[in-house]
SEMI-532609 format. One record per residue (C-alpha): residue in one letter; chain; x, y, z. Coordinates in nm, 4 decimals. Layout:
BEGIN
+-------+------+----------+----------+----------+
| tormi | tipa |     east |    north |       up |
+-------+------+----------+----------+----------+
|     a |    A |        X |        Y |        Z |
...
+-------+------+----------+----------+----------+
This chain:
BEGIN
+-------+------+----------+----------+----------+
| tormi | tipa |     east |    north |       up |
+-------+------+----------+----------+----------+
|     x |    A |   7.8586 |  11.0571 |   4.3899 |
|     x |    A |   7.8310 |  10.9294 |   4.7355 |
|     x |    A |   8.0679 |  10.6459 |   4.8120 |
|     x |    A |   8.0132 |  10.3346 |   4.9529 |
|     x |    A |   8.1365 |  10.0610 |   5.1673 |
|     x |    A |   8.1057 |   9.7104 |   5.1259 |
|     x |    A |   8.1785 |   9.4510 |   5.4478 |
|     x |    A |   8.2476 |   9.0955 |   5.4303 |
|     x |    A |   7.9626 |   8.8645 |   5.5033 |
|     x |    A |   7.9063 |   8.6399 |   5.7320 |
|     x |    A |   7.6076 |   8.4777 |   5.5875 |
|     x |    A |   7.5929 |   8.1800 |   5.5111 |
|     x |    A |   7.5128 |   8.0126 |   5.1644 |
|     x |    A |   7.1754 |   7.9598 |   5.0604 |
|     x |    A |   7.0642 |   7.7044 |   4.8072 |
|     x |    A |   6.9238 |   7.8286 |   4.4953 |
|     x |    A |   6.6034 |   7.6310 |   4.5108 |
|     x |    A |   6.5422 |   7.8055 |   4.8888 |
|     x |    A |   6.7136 |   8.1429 |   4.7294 |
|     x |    A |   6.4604 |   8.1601 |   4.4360 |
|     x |    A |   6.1548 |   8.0367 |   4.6018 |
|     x |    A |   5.8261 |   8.2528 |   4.5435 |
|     x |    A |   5.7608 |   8.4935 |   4.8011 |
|     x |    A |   5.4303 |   8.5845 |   4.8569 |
|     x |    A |   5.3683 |   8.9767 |   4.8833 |
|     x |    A |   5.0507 |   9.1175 |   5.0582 |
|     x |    A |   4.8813 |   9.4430 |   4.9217 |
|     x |    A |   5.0707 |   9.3259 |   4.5662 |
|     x |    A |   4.9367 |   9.3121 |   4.2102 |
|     x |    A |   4.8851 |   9.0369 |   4.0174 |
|     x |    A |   5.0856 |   9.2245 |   3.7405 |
|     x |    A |   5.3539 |   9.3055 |   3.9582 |
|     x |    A |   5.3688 |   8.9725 |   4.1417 |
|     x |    A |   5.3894 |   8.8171 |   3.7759 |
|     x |    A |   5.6847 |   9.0987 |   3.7067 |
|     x |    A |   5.8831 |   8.9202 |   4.0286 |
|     x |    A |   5.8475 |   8.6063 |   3.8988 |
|     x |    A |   5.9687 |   8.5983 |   3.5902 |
|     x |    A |   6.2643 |   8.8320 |   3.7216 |
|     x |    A |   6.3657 |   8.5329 |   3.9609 |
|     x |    A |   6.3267 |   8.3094 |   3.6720 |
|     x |    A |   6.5621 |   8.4698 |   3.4663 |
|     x |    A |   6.7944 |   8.4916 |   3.7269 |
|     x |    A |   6.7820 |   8.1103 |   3.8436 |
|     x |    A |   6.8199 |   7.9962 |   3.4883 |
|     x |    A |   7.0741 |   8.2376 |   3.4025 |
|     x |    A |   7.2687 |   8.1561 |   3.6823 |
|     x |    A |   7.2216 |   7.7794 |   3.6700 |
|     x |    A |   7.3640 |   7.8082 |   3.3492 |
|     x |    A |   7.6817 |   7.9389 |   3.4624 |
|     x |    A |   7.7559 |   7.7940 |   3.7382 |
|     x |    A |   7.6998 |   7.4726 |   3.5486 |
|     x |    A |   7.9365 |   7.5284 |   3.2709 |
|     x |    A |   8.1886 |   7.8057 |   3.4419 |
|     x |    A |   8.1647 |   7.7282 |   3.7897 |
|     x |    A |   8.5471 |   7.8906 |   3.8371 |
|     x |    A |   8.5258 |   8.1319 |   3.5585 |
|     x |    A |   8.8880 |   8.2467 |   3.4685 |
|     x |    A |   8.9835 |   8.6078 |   3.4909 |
|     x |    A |   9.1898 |   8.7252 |   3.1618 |
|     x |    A |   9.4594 |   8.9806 |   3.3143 |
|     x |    A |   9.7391 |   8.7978 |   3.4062 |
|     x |    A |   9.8760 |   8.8335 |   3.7841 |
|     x |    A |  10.0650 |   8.6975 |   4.0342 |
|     x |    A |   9.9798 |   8.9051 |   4.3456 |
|     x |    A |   9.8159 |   9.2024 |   4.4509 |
|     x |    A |  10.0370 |   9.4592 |   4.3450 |
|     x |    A |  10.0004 |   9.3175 |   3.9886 |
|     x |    A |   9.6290 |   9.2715 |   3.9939 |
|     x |    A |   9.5802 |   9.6967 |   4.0896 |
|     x |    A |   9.8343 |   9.7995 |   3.8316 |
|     x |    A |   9.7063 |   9.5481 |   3.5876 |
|     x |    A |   9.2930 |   9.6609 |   3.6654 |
|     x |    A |   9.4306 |  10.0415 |   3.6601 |
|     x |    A |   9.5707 |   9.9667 |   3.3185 |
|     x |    A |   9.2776 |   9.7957 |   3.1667 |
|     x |    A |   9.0149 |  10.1044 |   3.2015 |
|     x |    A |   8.8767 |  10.1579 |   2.8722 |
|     x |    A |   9.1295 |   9.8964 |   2.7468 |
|     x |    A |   9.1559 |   9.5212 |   2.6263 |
|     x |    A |   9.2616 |   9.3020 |   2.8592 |
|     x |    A |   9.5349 |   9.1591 |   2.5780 |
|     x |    A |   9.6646 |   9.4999 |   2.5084 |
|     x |    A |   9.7604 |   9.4867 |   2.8942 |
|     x |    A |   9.8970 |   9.1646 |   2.8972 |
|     x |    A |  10.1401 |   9.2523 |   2.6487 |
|     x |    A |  10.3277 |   9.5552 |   2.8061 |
|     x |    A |  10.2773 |   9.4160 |   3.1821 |
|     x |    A |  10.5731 |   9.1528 |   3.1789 |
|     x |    A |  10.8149 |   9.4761 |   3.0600 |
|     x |    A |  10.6872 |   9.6516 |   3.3584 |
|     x |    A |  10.6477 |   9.4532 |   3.6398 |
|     x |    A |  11.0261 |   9.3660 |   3.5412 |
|     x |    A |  11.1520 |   9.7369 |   3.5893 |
|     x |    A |  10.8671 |   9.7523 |   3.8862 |
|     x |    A |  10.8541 |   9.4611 |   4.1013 |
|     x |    A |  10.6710 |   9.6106 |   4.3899 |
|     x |    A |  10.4796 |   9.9471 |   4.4830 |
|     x |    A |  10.8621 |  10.0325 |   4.6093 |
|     x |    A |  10.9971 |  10.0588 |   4.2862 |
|     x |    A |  10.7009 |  10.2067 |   4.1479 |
|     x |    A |  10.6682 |  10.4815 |   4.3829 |
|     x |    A |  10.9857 |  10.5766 |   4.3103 |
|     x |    A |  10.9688 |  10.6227 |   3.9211 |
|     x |    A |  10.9707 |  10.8464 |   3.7018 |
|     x |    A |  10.6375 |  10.9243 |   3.5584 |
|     x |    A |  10.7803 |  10.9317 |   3.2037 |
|     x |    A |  10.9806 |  10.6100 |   3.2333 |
|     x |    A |  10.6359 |  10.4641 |   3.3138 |
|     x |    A |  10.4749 |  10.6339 |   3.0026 |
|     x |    A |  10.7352 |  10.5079 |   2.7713 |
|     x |    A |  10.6729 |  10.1340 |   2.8843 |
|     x |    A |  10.2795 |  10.1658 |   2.8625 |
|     x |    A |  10.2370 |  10.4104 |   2.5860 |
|     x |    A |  10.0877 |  10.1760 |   2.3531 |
|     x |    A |   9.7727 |  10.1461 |   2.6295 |
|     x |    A |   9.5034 |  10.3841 |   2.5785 |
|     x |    A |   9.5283 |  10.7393 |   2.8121 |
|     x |    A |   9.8851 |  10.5767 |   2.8835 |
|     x |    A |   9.9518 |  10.9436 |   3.0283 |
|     x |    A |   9.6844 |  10.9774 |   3.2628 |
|     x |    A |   9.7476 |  10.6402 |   3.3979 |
|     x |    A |  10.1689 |  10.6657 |   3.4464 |
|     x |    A |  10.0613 |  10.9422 |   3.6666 |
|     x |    A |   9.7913 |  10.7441 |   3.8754 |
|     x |    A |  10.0384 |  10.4018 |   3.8871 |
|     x |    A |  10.3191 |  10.6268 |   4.0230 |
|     x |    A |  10.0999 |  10.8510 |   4.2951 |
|     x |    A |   9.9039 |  10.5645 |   4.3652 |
|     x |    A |  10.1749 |  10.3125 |   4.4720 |
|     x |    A |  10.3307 |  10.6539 |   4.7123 |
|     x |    A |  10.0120 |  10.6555 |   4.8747 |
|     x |    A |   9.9780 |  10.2875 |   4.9255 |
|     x |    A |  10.3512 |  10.3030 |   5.0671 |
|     x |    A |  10.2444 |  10.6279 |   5.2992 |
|     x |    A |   9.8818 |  10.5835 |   5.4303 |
|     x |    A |   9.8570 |  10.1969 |   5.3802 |
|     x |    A |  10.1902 |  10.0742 |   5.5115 |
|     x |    A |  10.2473 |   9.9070 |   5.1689 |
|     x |    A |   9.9460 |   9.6902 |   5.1531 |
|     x |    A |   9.6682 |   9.7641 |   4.9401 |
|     x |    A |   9.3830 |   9.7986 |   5.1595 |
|     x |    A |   9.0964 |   9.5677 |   5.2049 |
|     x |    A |   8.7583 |   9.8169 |   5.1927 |
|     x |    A |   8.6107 |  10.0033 |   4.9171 |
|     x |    A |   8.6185 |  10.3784 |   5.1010 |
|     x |    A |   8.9865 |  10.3148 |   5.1028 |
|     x |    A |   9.0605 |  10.1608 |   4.8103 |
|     x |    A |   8.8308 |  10.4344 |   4.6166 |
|     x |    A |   9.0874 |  10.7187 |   4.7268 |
|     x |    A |   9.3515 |  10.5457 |   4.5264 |
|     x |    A |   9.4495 |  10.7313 |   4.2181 |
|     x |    A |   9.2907 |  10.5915 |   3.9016 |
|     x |    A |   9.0394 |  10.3432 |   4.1298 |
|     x |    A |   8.6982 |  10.3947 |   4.0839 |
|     x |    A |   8.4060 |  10.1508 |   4.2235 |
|     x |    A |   8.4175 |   9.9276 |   3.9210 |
|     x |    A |   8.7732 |   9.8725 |   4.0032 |
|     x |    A |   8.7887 |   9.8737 |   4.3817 |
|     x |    A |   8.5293 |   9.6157 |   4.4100 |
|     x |    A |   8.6656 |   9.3331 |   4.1668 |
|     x |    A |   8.9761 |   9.3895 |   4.3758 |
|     x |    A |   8.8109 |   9.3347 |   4.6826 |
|     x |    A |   8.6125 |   9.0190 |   4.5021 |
|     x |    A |   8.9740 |   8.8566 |   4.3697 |
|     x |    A |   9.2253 |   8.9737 |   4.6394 |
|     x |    A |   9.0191 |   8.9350 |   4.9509 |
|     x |    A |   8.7105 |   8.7213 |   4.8471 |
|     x |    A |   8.4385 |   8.9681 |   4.9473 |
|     x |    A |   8.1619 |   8.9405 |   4.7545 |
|     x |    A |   8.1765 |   9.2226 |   4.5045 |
|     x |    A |   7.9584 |   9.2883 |   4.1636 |
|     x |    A |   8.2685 |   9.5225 |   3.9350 |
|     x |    A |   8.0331 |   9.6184 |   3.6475 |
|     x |    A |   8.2306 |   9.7338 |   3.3018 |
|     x |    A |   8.0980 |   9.7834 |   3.0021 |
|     x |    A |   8.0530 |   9.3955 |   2.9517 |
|     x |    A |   7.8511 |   9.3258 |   3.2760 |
|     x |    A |   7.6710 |   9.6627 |   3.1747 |
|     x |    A |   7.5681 |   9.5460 |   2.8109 |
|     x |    A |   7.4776 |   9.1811 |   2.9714 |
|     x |    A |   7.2657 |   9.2851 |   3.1929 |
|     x |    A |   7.0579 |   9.5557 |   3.0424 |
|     x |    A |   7.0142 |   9.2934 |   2.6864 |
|     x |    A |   6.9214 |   9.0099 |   2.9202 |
|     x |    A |   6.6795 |   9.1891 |   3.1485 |
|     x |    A |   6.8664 |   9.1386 |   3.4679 |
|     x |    A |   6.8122 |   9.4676 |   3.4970 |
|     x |    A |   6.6785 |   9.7900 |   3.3076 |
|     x |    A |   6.8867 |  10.0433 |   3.4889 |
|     x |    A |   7.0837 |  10.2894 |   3.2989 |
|     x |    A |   7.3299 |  10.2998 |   3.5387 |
|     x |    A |   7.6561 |  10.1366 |   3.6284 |
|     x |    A |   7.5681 |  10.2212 |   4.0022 |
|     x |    A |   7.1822 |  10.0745 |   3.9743 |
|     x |    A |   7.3099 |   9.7960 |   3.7889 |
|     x |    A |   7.5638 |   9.6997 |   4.0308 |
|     x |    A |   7.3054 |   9.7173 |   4.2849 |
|     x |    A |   7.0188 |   9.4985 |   4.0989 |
|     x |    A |   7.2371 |   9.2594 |   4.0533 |
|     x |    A |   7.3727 |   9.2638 |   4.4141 |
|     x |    A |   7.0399 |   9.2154 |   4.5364 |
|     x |    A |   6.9063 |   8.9400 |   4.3043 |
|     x |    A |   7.2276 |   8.7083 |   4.3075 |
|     x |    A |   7.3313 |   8.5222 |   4.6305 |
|     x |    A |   7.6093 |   8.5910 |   4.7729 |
|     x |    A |   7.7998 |   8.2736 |   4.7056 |
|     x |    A |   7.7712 |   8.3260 |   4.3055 |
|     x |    A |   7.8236 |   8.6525 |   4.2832 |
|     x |    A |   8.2299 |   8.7087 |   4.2303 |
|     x |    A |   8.2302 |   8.3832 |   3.9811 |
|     x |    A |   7.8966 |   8.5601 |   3.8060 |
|     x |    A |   8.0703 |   8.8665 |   3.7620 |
|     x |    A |   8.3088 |   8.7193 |   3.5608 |
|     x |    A |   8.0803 |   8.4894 |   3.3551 |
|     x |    A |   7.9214 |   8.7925 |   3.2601 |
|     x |    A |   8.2281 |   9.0144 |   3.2079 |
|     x |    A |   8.3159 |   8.6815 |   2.9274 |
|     x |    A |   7.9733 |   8.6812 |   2.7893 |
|     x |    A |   7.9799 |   8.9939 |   2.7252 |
|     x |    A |   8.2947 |   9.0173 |   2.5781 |
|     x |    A |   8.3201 |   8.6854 |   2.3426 |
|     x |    A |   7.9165 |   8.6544 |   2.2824 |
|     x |    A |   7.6761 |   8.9116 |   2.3495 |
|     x |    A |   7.9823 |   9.1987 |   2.1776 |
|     x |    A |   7.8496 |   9.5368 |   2.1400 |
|     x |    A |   7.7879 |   9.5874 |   1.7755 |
|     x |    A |   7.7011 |   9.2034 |   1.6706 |
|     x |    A |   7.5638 |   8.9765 |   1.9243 |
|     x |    A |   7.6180 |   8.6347 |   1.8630 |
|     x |    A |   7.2361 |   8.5584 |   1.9261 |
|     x |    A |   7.2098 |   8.2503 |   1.7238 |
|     x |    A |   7.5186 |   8.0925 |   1.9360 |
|     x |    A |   7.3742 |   8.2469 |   2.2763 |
|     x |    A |   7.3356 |   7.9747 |   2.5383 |
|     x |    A |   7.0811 |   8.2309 |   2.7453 |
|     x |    A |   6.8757 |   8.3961 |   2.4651 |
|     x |    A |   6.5831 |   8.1667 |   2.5904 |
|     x |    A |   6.5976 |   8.3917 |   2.8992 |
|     x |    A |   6.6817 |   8.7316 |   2.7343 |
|     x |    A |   6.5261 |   9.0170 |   2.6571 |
|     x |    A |   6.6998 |   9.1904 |   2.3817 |
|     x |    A |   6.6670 |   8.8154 |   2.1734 |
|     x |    A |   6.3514 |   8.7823 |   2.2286 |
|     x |    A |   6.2091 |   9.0841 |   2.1504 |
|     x |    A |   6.4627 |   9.0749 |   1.8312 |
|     x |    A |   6.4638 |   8.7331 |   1.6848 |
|     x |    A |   6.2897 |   8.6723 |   1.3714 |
+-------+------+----------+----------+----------+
């Protein structure tokens, strides 16, 4: 998969009302101008929403720096973010910094994180990963996705809600949360994580997009859950979708 690179922006924020304004397309359909429409319809509403009642949207792994936040984001893959909160006090106590990490052994590691899902795998990438930060980074976790995306156990999802918490880029990290959000509501119909990332890069202005991330990570985790959606509780099923097309 061909990797790519995302650059701070120097654009300046645009209001929603200007952001969301209709655009008229020559050589268009009706049908297709209708399809754009309601798209940026969804998206102003849902968005409104959020920023309304989450406009700083917390983040649920617990960290105090930078060196926390990778270990703690390498550590949640296919993971709750509670499981990781547990065992992370116990290990940032035996490994303060990427120092003391790149010098540990792997299995000392393991036996503080075992209880974390493919706690193997990922004693291995916390261990190599903090050696390469120490020998090709100078000990600072570096501030663009190609980079950050050579780190063992970083992957695009990962790299670019670093870049959107440690160095305020704006950055759309889609999980499985952001994922299910997204493709219920309509926000987009792309299968995958890629697309979706860049649907939803394109449709939400800059300035919303790191705290949107994280409304939708929550959403997706405390209302619209994978195998019961809490529909009937849903603040956005007016604008979704999945409700719509499911509610009696």
């Amino acid at each position: 998969m061909k990797k790519r690179t995302q650059k701070k922006s120097n654009l300046k924020p645009v209001p929603l009302t200007k952001y969301f304004s209709d655009k008229q397309s020559a050589g268009k359909s009706e049908d297709i101008e209708d399809a754009d429409k309601i798209l940026k319809d969804k998206y102003k509403h849902i968005i409104n929403h959020f920023q309304k009642t989450m406009p700083n949207a917390p983040f649920e792994l617990n960290y105090n720096n930078g060196y926390e936040l990778i270990v703690s984001l390498v550590l949640s893959a296919r993971q709750t973010d509670k499981g990781v909160n547990e065992i992370t006090p116990t290990l940032f106590k035996k490994y303060p910094s990427f120092k003391e990490m790149s010098e540990a052994k792997v299995k000392e590691v393991f036996d503080i994180i075992e209880p974390i899902n493919f706690s193997s795998n990922k004693s291995k990438y916390l261990v190599n990963l903090s050696k390469k930060i120490i020998n090709d980074f100078g000990g600072q976790i570096p501030n663009n996705i190609k980079s950050l995306v050579s780190l063992p156990g970083v992957g695009q999802k990962t790299a670019n809600m670093i870049m959107s918490l440690l160095y305020n880029v704006p950055a759309m990290s889609v999980d499985t949360h952001v994922l299910r959000v997204s493709q219920r509501t309509g926000l987009s119909k792309k299968k995958s994580r890629e697309a979706v990332e860049d649907d939803l890069t394109e449709n939400i202005p800059e300035e919303y997009l790191n705290n949107i991330n994280k409304c939708l990570i929550l959403h997706g985790r405390y209302v619209c859950t994978f195998s019961d959606p809490k529909c009937d509780k849903c603040p956005i099923s007016k604008w979704c979708d999945y409700f719509q097309e499911n509610k009696k």
